[in-house]
N, C-alpha and C positions, 0 to 999 in steps of 0.2 A: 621686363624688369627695369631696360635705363629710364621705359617712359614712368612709370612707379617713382622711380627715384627720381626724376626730374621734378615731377609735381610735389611731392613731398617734399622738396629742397627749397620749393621758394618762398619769399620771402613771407614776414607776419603778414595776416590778413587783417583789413580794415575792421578797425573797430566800430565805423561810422553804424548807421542805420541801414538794416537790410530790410528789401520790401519782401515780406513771404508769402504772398495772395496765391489764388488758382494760378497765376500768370506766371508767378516769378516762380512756385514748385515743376510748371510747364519749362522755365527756361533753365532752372538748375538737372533736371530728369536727366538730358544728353551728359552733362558731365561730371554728374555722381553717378550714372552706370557705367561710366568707363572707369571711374574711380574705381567702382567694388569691382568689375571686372580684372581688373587690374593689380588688384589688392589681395581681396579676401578670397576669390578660387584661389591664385596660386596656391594660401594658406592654405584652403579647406584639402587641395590634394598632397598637400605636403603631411598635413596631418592622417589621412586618410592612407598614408602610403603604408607605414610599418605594420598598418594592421591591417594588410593585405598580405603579409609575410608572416601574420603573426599564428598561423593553423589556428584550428579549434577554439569553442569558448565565445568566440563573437556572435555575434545573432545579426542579422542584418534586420533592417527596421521598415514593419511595413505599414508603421501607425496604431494609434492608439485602440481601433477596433479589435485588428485581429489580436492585440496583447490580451486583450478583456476576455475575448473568448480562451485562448491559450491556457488565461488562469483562472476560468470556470471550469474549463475541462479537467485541469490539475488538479483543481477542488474536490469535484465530480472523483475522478480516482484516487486522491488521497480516502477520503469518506467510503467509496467502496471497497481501497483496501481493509481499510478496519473491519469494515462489517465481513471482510470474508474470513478476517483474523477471528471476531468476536465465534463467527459459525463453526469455525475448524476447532479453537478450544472446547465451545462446550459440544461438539459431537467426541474429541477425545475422552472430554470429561463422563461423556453418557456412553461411551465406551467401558470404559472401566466401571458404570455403576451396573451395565447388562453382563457383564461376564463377571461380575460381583453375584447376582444373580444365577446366571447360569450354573458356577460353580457348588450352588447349595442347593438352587431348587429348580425341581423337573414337574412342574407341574402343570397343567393345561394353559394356568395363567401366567407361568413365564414363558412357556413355549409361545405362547400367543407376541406377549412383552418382543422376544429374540427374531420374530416373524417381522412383526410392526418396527421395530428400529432398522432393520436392513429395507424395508420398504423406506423408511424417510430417509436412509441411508444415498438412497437411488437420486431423491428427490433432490439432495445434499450436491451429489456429484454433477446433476443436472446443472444444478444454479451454479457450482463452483467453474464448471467448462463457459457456462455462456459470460462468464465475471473472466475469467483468462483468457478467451477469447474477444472481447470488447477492450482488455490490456495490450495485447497481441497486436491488434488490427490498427492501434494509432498511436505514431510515434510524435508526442506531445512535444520534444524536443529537436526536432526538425527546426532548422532555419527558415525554411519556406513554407512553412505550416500555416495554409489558408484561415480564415477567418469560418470559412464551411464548413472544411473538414474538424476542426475545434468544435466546431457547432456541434457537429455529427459526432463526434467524440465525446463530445458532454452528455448528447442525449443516454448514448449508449451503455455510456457507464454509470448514469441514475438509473436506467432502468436493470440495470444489472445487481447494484446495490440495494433495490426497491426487494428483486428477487430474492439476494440473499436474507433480508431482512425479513421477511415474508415464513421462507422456510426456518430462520432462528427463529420464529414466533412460535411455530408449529412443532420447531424441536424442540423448545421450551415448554410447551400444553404439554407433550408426551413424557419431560422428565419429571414435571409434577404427579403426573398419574402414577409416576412408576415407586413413588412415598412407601406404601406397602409394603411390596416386594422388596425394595432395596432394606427398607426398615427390620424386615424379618431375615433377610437374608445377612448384613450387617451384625445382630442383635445373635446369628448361629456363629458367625465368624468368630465373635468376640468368646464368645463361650470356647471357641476351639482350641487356643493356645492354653488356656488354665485345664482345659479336659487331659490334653494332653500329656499337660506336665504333672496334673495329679494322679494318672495314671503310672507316668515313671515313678511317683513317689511311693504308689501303693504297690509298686511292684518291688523297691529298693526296701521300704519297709517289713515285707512279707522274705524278702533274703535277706534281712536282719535279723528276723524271727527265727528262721528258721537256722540260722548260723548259732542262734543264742543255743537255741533246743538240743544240737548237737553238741554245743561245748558242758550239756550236762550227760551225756551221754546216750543221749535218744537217737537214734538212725534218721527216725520220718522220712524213711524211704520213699513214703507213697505222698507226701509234702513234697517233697523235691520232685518228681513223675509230674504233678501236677503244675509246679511252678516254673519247670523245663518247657511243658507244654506252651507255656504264656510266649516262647521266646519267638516266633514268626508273627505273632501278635504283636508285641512292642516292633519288631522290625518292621511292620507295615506301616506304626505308627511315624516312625522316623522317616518314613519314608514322603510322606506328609499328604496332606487335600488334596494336592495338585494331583497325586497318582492314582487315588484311591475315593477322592470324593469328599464334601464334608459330613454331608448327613451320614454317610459309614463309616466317615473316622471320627464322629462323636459318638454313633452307636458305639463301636468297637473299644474305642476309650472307656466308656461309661461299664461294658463288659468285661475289659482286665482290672478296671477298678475293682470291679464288686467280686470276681474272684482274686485276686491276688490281697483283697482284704480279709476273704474268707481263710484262703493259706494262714494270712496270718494270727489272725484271733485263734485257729487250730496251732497254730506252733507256740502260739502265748501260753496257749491251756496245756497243749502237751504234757510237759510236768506234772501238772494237777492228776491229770487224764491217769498219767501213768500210776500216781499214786493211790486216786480213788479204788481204780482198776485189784491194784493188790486188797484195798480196805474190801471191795467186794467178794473178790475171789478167796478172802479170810470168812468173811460171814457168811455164805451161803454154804461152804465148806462145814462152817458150826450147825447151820440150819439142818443139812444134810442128816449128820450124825446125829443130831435132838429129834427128828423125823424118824430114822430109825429105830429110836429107842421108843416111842410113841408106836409105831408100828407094831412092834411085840406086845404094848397092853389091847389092841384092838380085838385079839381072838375072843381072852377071857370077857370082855366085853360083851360081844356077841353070844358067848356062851349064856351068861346071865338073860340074855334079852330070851334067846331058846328056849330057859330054863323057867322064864315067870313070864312070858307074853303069849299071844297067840302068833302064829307063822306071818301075819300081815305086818306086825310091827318090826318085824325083823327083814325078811325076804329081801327087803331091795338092800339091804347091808351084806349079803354076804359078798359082797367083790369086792367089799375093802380094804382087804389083806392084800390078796395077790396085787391088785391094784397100788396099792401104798409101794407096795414090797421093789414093782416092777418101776416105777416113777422115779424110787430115790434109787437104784441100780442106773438107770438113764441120768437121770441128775451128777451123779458122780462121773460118770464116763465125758460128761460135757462136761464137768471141771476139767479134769484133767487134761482134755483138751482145750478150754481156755487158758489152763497154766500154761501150756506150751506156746499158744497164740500171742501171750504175753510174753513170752521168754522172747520168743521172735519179734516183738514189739509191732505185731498186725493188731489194731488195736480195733481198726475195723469188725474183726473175725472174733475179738475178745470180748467184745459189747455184746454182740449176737449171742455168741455161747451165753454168756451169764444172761444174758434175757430170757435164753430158753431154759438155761438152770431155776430161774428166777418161778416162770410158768410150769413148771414140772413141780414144784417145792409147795405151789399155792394150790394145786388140783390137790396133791397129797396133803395136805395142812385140812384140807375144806374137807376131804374124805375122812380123814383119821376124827376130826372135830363132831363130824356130825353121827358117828356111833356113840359118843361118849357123850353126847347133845342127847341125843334120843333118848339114850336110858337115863336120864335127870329128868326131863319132861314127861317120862311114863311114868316114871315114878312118884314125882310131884300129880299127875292128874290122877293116878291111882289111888294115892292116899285120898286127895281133897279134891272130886271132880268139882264141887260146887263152885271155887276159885273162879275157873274157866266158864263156868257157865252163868255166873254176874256178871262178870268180865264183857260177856258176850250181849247179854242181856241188857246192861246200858248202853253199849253202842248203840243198839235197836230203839231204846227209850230217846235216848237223847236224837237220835234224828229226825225220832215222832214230834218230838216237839219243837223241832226247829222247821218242819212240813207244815204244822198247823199253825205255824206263829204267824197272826195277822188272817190267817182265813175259817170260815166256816166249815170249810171240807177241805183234804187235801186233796193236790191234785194229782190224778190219777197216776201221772208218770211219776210221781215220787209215790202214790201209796201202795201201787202194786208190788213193785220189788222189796217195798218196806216189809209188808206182808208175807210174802215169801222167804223173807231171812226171818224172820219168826215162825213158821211152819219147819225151816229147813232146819233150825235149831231146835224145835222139840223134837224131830226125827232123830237127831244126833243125842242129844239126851236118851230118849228112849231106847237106844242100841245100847247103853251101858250097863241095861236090865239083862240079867242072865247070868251064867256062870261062867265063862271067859268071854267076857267084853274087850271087842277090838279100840281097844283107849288110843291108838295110833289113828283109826278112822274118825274118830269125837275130837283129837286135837284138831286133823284138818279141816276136818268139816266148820269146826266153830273158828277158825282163822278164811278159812272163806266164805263165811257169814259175815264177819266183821271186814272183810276188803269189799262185798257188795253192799255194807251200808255206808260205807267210805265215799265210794262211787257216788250213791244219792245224794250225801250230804255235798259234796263237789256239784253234782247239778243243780243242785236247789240253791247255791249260793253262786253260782255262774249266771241261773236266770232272775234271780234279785239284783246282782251286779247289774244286769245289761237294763234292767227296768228302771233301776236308780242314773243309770246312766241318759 
């Protein structure tokens, strides 16, 4: 340092002409290198000292090559980290679209779906180890980090990134395919929360109903049995998809709907119910008692038929009486227990009864009818048989000429049986010769004459149809 200071102390240097050739840089060389020797080391270790005390953070400097590689390799693993970010989101994402799926549907093609994702799943953890392990293996921020090993560090982590980008392709082709299934599975989800809360409603509205029915004084005991039944039904529902499934908790929803609405349309009506209930249980009671009174005119009835027919017109009426007699005894006995069914408000039990009062009343109505039928009809054909046997007679006419309309001959399927209900009616006419004529065999007879030309005229205009057709 005095020799530093000595040179540096002396005096100004000439201004004059200095010779700068090969020669004169040869003779100033010896004492400009003792200058900077002199000089600028001491500087450079003076300066170099604190930051030889200074720990961490410094990088020693090994030239511009190995910096290059350094911040290729950096590059190389910034780029790779992404892409193992971009891979791990959408496997999360295709996560939750497959148990989106599994949750609704069990079908061969999501089983296959749930097979196939854990298989790319494999492929996933494959590529993620060899991307952490090519992290792992090189420590970028080394001070002494070769220019090779950079090298080698860069390769590794393109190729690690080449991978994961490779498998994102292929987990991206599988999240497309899975459109369908997540689409239909999505499309039950949505439905699930409204299923479910319409369910509460039709249950909340059917124990509204039913609260109303009781504030008029109805029990609907057997209402309430059935809408108690619903109550493990809504608890499964509360319980939610997750426990129970969703295709069975939209089934099971869509089933307390439709009974806890039927609960209630029956507690609506109740009232009604109850009141129609008396209106009928008033009327079939009147029927009863008018059916009875009807019952007493059937003997002399019968008597008359005895007294001016042959045995044929009568015979099948003699069990009209006891028959009448024994129906409306039964019919009253099933009021009286409907009245009681209705006292008890079994409404179930009160319908039934009066259905079978109803069918007891209508057997008896058609028995007592048809003795007091018969003898109007014998007596009409006794006086004027001729009536019945025009009657008869243009049914025959008239479908002769709807057989030969358009043809030269009929045909045979229509003139046979034509012919035979004219045969069969002059046999019926001719049984009314004699002195007690069965007029009961002449009415049947000529009404099934006229239902087999019924029939002809039906097929003759069935096979014109299909020909025009």
């Amino acid at each position: 340092m005095r020799r530093t200071r000595g040179l540096l102390s002396r005096g100004p240097v000439s201004r004059g002409p200095v010779p700068w050739g090969p020669a004169s840089r040869r003779r100033a060389a010896g004492p400009l290198r003792e200058t900077f020797a002199l000089t600028v080391l001491p500087l450079v270790a003076a300066l170099a000292l604190p930051a030889a005390f200074a720990g961490g953070g410094t990088r020693r400097w090994f030239g511009g090559r190995a910096e290059n590689q350094r911040a290729g390799a950096q590059a190389a693993k910034d780029e790779a980290a992404a892409a193992f970010y971009e891979l791990d989101t959408a496997q999360r994402d295709l996560r939750i679209s497959i148990e989106t799926i599994t949750a609704v549907d069990s079908s061969p093609a999501a089983r296959r779906a749930v097979a196939d994702f854990e298989a790319l799943g494999h492929r996933i953890d494959e590529a993620s180890h060899t991307y952490i392990a090519a992290v792992d293996a090189h420590d970028l921020d080394r001070d002494d980090l070769e220019a090779s090993a950079a090298s080698r560090a860069r390769t590794e982590l393109t190729a690690a990134k080449g991978e994961l980008d490779r498998v994102k392709r292929e987990l991206d082709r599988f999240t497309d395919g899975l459109g369908p299934l997540l689409g239909k599975a999505e499309t039950q989800l949505a439905r699930l929360a409204p299923a479910v809360e319409r369910a509460r409603q039709a249950l909340l509205a059917a124990s509204n109903a039913l609260d109303a029915a009781r504030a008029s004084g109805l029990r609907a005991d057997d209402l309430a049995a059935r809408l108690a039944a619903l109550s493990p039904e809504l608890t499964k529902l509360n319980q939610g998809a997750g426990q129970h499934g969703v295709p069975q908790t939209l089934e099971r929803a869509e089933q307390v709907i439709r009974q806890a609405e039927a609960i209630r349309a029956e507690a609506d009506r109740l009232p009604e119910l109850a009141a129609e209930t008396g209106r009928r249980l008033v009327s079939l009671r009147t029927r009863a008692q008018a059916l009875t009174t009807r019952c007493e005119q059937v003997e002399p009835v019968l008597s008359e038929l005895r007294r001016r027919f042959t045995a044929a017109c009568w015979q099948d009426l003699q069990g009209v009486p006891g028959l009448a007699a024994e129906n409306v005894r039964q019919a009253e006995g099933k009021l009286a227990e409907a009245g009681t069914a209705r006292d008890e408000q079994r409404w179930a039990d009160t319908t039934a009864l009066l259905s079978t009062v109803r069918a007891l009343l209508n057997t008896t109505d058609e028995a007592v009818s048809a003795a007091g039928d018969r003898l109007s009809r014998l007596n009409a054909v006794q006086k004027d048989p001729e009536q019945e046997i025009e009657r008869t007679r243009f049914a025959i006419r008239d479908a002769q000429r709807l057989a030969m309309a358009g043809r030269h001959t009929p045909d045979p399927r229509h003139a046979h049986p034509l012919d035979g209900a004219v045969a069969r009616l002059e046999r019926a006419v001719a049984g009314l010769e004699g002195r007690h004529p069965d007029y009961w065999h002449f009415l049947t007879e000529t009404e099934a004459v006229r239902r087999s030309v019924a029939q002809v005229v039906s097929l003759i205009r069935e096979d014109r149809g299909g020909s025009a057709g």
